[in-house]
N, C-alpha and C positions, 0 to 999 in steps of 0.2 A: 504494500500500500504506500504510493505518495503521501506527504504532504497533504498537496492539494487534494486528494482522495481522502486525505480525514478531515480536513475543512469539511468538505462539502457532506460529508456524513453526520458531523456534528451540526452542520449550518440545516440539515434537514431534522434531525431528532430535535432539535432547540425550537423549530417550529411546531410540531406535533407537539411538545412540551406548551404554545400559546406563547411563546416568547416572540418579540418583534425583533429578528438579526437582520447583519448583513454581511458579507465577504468586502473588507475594508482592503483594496488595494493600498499598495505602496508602493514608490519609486520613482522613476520617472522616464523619460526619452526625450531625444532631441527632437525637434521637427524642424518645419522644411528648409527655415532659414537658418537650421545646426544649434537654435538657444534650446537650452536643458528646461525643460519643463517637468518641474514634480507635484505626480500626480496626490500628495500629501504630504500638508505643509507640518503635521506632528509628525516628529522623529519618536521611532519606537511602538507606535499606534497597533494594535493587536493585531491577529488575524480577523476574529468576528466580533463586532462592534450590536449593540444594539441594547434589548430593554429585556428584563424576567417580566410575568402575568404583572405583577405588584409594583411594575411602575422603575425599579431599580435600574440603576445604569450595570451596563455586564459590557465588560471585554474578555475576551479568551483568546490566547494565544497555543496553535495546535503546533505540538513537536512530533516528532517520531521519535522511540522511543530509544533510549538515550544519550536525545539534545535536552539542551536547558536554554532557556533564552539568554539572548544578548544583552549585554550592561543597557543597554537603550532601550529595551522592550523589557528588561524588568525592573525600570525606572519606570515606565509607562504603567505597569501591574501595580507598582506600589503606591503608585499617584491615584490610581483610581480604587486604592482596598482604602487609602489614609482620606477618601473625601467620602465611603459611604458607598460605593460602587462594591461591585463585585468582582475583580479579576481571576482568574486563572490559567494558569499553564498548565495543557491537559497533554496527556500522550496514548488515549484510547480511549472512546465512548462509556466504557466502562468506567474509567476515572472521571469522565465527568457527570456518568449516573450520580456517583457517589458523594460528588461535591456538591451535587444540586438535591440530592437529600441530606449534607450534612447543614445545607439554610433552608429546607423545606419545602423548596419547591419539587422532587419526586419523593412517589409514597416508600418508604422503606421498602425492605424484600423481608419477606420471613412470616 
């Protein structure tokens, strides 16, 4: 599995979940006249950006597993755990079952 193949697996179970996401690009490219234009002016800014049922802000940053994020995406996580958001760095669906029942938004197992 890519990457980009567990974004988009997490970006579809977080819908099913009633969560409002998105697949937040980043980076950028030149165009026609060679100026660099970036597609995102925050440095570090998650993989999936968006809202949980209850309104909260959520970023998730998806790795495979074992990457850790970069000092600048987990500067981005810690900005958004320290204002009330919910970040995470997740590395399988199953780890982010578990984080989204350990603040209540899925029902336990058992």
């Amino acid at each position: 599995m890519s990457e980009q193949d567990l974004v988009n697996l997490l970006i579809a179970y977080l819908r099913l979940k009633r969560c409002f996401v998105w697949r937040q690009n980043q980076g950028g490219m030149r165009d026609r006249t060679n100026r660099f234009v970036r597609f995102c002016s925050q440095s570090g800014i998650s993989d999936i950006i968006g809202m949980l049922p209850n309104g909260r802000f959520l970023a998730i940053e998806a790795k495979l597993p074992g990457n850790k994020p970069k000092p600048h995406q987990q500067e981005f996580l810690d900005a958004v755990n320290l204002t009330g958001g919910l970040a995470l760095c997740v590395h399988s669906l199953e780890e982010l079952q578990t984080e989204l029942q350990r603040v209540g938004i899925e029902p336990r197992k058992g």
